[in-house]
DSSP file (Angstrom, degrees, kcal/mol; ACC not computed):
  #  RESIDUE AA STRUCTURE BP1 BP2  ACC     N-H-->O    O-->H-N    N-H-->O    O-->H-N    TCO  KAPPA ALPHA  PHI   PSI    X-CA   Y-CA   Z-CA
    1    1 A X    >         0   0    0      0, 0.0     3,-1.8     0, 0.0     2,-0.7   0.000 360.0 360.0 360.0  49.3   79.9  114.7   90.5
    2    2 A X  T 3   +     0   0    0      1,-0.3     3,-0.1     3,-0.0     0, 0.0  -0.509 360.0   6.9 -72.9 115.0   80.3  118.1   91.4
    3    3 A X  T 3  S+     0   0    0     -2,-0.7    -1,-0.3     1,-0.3     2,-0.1   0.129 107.8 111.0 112.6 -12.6   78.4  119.7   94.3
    4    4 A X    <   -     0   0    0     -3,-1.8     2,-0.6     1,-0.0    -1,-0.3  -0.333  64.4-123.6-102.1 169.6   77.0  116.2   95.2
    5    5 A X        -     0   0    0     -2,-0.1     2,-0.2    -3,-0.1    -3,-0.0  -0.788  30.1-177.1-107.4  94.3   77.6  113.6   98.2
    6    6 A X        -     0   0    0     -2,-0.6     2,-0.2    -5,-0.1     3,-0.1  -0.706  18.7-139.1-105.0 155.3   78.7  110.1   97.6
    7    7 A X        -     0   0    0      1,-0.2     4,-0.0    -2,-0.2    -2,-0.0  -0.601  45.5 -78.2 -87.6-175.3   79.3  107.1   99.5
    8    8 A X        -     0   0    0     -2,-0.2     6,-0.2     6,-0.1    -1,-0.2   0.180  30.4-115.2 -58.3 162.0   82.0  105.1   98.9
    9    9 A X  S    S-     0   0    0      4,-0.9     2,-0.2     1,-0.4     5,-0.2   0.954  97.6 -25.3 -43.3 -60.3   82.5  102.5   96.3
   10   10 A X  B >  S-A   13   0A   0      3,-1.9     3,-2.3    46,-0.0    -1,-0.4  -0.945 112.4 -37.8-163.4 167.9   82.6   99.8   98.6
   11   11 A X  T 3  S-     0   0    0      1,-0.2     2,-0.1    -2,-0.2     3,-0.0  -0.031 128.9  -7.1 -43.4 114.0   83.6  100.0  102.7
   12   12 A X  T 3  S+     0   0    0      1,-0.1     2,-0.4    -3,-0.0    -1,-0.2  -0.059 117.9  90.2 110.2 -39.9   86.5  102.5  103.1
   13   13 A X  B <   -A   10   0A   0     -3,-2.3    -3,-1.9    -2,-0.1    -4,-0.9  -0.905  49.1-164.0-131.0 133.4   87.3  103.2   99.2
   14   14 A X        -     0   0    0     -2,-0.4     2,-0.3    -6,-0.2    -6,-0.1  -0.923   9.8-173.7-103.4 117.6   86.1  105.8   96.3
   15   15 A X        +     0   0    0     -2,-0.4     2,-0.1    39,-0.0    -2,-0.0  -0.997  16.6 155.6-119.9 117.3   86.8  104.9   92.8
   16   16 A X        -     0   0    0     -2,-0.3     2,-0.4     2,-0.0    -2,-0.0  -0.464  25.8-146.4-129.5-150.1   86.0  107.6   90.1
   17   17 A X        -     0   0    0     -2,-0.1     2,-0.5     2,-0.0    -2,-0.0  -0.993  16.3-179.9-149.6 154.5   87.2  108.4   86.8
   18   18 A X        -     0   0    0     -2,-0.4    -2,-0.0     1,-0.1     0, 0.0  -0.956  31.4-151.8-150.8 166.6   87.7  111.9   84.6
   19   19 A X        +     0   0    0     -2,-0.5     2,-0.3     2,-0.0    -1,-0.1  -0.051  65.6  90.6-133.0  53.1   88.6  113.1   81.9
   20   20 A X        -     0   0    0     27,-0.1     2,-0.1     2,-0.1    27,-0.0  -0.874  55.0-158.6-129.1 167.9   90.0  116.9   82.7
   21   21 A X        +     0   0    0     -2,-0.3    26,-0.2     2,-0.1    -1,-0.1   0.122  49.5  59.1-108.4-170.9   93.5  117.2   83.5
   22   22 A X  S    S-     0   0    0     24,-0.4     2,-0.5    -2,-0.1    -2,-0.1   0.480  96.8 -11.7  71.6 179.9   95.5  119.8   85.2
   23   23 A X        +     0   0    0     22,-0.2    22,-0.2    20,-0.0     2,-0.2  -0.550  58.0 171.3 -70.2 125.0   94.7  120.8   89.3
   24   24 A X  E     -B   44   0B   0     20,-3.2    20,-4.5    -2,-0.5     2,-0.4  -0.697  22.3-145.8-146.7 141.7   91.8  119.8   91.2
   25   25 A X  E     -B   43   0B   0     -2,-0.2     2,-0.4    18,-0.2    18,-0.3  -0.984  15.7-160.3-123.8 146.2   90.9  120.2   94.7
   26   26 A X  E     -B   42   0B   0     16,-6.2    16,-1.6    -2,-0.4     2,-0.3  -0.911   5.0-158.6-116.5 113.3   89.0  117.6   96.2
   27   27 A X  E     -B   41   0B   0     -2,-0.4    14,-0.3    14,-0.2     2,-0.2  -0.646   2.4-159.6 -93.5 164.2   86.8  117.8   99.5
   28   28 A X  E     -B   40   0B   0     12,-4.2    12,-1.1    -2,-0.3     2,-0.3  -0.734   4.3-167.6-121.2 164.5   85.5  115.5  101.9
   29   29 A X  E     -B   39   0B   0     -2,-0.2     2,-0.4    10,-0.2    10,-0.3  -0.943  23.0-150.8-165.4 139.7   83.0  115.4  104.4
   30   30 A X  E     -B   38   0B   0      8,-1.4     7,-2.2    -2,-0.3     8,-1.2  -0.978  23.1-173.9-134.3 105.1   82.1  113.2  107.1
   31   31 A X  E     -B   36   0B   0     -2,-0.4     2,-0.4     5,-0.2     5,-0.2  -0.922  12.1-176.6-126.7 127.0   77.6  113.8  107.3
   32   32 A X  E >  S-B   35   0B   0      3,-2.1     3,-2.8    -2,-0.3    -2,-0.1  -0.978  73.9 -12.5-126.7 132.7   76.5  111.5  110.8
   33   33 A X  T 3  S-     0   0    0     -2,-0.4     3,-0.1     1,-0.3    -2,-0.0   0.548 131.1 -51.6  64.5   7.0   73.0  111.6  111.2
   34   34 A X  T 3  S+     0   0    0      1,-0.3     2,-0.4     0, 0.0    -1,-0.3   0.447 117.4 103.6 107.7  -0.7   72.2  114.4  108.6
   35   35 A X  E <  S-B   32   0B   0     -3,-2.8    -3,-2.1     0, 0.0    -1,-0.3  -0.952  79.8-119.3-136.7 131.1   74.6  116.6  110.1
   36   36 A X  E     +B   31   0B   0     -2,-0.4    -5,-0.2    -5,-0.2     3,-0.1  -0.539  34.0 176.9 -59.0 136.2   78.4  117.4  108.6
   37   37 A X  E     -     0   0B   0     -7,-2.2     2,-0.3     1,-0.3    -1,-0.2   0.634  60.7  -6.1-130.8 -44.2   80.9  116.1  111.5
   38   38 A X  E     -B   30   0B   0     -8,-1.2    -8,-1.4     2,-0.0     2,-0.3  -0.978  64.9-174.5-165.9 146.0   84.1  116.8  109.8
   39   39 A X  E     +B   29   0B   0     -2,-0.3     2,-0.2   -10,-0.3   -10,-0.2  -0.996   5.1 171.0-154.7 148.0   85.7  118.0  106.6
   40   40 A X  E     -B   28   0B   0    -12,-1.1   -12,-4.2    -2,-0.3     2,-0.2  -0.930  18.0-143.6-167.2 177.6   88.5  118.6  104.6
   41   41 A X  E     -B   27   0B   0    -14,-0.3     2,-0.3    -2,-0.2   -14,-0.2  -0.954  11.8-177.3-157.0 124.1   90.1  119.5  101.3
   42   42 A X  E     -B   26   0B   0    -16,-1.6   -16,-6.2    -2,-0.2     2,-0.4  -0.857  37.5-115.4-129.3 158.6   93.8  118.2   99.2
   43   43 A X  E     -B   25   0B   0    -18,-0.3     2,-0.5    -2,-0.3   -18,-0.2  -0.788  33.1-154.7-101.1 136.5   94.7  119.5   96.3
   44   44 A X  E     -B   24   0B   0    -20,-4.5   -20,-3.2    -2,-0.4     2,-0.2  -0.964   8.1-154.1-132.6 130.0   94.7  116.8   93.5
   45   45 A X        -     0   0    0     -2,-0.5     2,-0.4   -22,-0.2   -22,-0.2  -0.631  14.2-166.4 -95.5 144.2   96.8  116.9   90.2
   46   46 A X        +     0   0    0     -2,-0.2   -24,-0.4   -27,-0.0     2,-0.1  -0.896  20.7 154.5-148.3 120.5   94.9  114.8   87.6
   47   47 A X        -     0   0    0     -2,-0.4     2,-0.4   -26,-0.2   -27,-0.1  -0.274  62.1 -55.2-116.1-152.1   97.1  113.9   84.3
   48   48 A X  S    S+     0   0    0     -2,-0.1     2,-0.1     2,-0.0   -27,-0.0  -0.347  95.5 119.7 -86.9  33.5   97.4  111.1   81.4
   49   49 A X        -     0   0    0     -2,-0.4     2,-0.3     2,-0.0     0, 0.0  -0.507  47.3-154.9-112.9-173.7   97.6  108.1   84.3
   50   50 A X        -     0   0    0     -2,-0.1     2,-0.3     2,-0.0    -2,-0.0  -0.959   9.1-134.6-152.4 179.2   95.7  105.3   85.0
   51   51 A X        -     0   0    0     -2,-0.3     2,-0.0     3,-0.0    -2,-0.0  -0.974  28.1-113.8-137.6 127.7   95.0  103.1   88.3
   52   52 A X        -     0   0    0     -2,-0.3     2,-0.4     1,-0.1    -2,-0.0  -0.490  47.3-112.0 -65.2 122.7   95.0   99.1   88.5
   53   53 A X        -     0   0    0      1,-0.1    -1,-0.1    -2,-0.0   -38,-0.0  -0.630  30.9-111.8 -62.4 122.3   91.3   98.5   89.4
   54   54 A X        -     0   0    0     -2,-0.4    -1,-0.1     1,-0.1     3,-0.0  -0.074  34.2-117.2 -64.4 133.5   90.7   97.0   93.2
   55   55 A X        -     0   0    0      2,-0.1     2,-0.1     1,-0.0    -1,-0.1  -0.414  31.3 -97.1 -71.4 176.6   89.5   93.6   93.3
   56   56 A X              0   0    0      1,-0.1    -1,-0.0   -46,-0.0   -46,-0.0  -0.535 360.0 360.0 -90.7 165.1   86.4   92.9   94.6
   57   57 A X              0   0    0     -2,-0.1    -1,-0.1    -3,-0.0    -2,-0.1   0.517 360.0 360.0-110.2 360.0   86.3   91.7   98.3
């Protein structure tokens, strides 16, 4: 979803999937009222793993 703006999954938490490898940066962005409020950016390693899906609440 590059370039775009999601919410969240469900309250609090983002579940995505890919399939490239290697180093990734991911940013965030916090938009109140139309307007960006806060942001940042980690660097995210993305290998051969996988992640126990949350249950639903």
């Amino acid at each position: 979803m590059r370039g775009q703006i999601l919410d969240s999954s469900k309250r609090g938490v983002r579940i995505e999937h890919s399939d490239f490898k290697g180093e990734h940066v991911v940013e965030c962005y916090v938009v109140k009222d139309g307007v960006v409020v806060a942001r940042d950016r980690i660097d995210v390693p993305i290998g051969n793993t996988s992640v126990k899906r949350a249950s639903a609440l």
